[in-house]
Each structure stands twice: as C-alpha cells, then as structure tokens.
C-alpha positions as CSV (number, residue, x, y, z in Angstrom):
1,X,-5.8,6.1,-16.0
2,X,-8.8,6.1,-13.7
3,X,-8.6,5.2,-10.0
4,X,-11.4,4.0,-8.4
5,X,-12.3,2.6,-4.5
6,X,-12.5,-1.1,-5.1
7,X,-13.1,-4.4,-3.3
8,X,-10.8,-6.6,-1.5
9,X,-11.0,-9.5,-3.5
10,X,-10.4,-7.0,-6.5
11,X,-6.6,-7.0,-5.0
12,X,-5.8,-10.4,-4.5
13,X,-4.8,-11.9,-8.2
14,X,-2.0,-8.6,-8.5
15,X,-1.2,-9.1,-5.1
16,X,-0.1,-12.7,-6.1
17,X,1.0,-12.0,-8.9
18,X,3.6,-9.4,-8.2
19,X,3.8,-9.2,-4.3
20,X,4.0,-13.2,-3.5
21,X,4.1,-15.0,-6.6
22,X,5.8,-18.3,-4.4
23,X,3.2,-18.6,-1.8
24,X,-0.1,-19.5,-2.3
25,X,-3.1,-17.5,-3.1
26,X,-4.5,-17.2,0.5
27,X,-1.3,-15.8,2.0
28,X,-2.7,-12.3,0.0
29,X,-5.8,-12.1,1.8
30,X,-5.5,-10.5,5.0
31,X,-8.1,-11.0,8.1
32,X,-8.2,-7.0,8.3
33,X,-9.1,-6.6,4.5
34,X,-12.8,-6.3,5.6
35,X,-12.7,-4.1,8.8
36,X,-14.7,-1.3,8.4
37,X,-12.1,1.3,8.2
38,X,-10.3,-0.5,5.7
39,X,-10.2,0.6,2.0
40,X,-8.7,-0.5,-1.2
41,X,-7.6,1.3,-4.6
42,X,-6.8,0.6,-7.5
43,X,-6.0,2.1,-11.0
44,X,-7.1,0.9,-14.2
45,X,-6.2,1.2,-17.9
46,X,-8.4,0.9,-20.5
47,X,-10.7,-1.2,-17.8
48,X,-7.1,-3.4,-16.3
49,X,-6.7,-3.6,-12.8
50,X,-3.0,-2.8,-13.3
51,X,-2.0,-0.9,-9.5
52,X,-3.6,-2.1,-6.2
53,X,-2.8,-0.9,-2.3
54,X,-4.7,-1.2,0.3
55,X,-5.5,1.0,3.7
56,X,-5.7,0.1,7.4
57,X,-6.8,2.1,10.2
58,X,-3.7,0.4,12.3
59,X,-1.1,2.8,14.6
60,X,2.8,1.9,14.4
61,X,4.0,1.5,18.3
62,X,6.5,4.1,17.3
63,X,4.5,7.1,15.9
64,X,2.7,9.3,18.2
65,X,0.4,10.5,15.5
66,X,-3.3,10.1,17.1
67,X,-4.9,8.5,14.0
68,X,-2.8,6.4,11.4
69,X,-3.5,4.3,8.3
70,X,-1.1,1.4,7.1
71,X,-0.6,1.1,3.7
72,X,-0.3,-2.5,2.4
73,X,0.0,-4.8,-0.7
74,X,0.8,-2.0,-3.3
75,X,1.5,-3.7,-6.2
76,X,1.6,-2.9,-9.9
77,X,1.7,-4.5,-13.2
78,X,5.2,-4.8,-14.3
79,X,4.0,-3.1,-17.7
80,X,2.7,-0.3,-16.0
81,X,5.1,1.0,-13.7
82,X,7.0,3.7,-14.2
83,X,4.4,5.4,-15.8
84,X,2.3,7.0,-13.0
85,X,-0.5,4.2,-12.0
86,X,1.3,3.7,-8.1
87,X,1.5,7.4,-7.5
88,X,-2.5,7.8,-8.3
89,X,-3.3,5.1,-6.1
90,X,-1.1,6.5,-3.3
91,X,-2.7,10.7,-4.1
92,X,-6.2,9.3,-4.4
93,X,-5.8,7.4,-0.7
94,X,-4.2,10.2,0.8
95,X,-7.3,12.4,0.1
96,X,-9.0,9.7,1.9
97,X,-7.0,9.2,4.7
98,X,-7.3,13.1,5.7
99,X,-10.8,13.1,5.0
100,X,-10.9,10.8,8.0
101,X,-8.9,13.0,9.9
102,X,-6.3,11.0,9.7
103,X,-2.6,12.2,9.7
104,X,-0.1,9.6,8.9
105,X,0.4,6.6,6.2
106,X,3.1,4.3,7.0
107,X,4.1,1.1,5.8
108,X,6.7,-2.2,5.9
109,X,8.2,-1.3,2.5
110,X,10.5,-3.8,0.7
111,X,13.8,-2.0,0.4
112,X,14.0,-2.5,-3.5
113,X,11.0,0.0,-3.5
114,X,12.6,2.5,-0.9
115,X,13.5,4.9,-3.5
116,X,9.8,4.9,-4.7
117,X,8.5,5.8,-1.8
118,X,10.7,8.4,-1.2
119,X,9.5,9.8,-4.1
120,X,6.3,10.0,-2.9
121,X,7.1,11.5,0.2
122,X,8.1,8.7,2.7
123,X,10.8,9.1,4.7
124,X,12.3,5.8,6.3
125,X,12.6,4.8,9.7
126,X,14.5,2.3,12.1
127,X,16.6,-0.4,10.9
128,X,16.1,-3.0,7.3
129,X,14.4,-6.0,9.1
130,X,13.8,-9.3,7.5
131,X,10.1,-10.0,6.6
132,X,9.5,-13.9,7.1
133,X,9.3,-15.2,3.6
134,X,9.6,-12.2,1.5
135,X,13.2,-10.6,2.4
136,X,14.3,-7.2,3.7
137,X,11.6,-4.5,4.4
138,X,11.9,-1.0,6.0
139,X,9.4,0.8,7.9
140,X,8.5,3.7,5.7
141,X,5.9,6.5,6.5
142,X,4.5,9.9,6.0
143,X,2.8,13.0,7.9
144,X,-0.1,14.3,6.4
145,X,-1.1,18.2,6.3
C-alpha cells in the first residue's frame, strides 16, 4: 500500500462512489477543497486509488484547541477495507496535521463508522444529529501530542 498527498479532483469519483452514490457528482466537491491549507490523501494499491480523506484547516465552535483540522470525505473501496488502507490515510495526515502545529482532527462521522473511528483514536462527542440527505452522523474527534 503506498499513500501519497494527492489532488482534489483525485477524491471525487470514490467520494461518489461510496460516500454519496444517490446525489450527483458535484455534491462531492466542496468549495474548501482548494483553500490553501487544505490537503488530500489517498492510498493506492498496485497504482488504485482505493482510500481517500481529505483535511481542512476549520475549528469546531466546541473545541478550544487553538489550531484544528476537519477531516472529511474518507472513503474507501469496499474491496479494500478492512485491510489497513483508511488507517494509512488517517497516520500519514496526522503527521501532517502536527507538522503544522496543529493539535486536533475532528470530524461529522456517520454512526455506522463510529466504531472505526474509535479505533483509530476518536472519541465521540455530543448527540447523533441527522445530516440532510445522508442520515445520522456524530461529531467525532481527536487530540494530537
């Protein structure tokens, strides 16, 4: 598996594919996708794109954490999960995030995928909300060292 720094536009056919298969394409690009701070990831096999997520210099109202970046759009392959491609993406992002002296990833997690990102380190926090047009999500997140 080799995980690489990507582009945007790299994201959007797995983000479709697996994240919002039901809406159209342009509902996975995102206006912040381009800001500067922003960063993407992904993990190939054998030269397949098959895990994506993406990273946004963006604070949650409820953290008091100086300097925070959301993670969005992780998605993987459904024949590569399970099997370690997600948890790269995640480890080589976090080695980005602190290098920019950043010390907290959070995201809006769906809750089917709350027990993955516990697994990773996340810890959940609030209430399940509904996310317009793609279900219940909890706000998930991490402290950095």
């Amino acid at each position: 598996m080799e995980v690489l720094r990507i582009e945007a536009a790299q994201t959007y056919t797995l983000r479709h594919n697996v994240l919002r298969p039901h809406q159209p394409f342009e509902a996975c690009q995102y206006d912040t996708d381009h800001d500067d701070d922003t960063f993407h990831i992904g993990a190939f096999n054998e030269g397949k794109l098959v895990s994506v997520a993406s990273f946004y210099l963006e604070s949650h109202s409820e953290f008091t954490s100086s300097k925070q970046y959301r993670l969005r759009a992780m998605a993987t392959a459904e024949d590569f999960r399970n099997k370690g491609a997600g948890r790269e993406v995640i480890h080589y992002a976090e080695r980005i995030v602190k290098e920019r002296k950043a010390n907290m990833l959070w995201c809006k997690g769906r809750t089917s995928v709350r027990n993955y990102y516990q697994k990773l380190g996340f810890r959940s926090y609030g209430d399940v909300f509904n996310y317009p047009g793609l279900g219940p999500h909890v706000i998930m997140y991490k402290t950095l060292s």
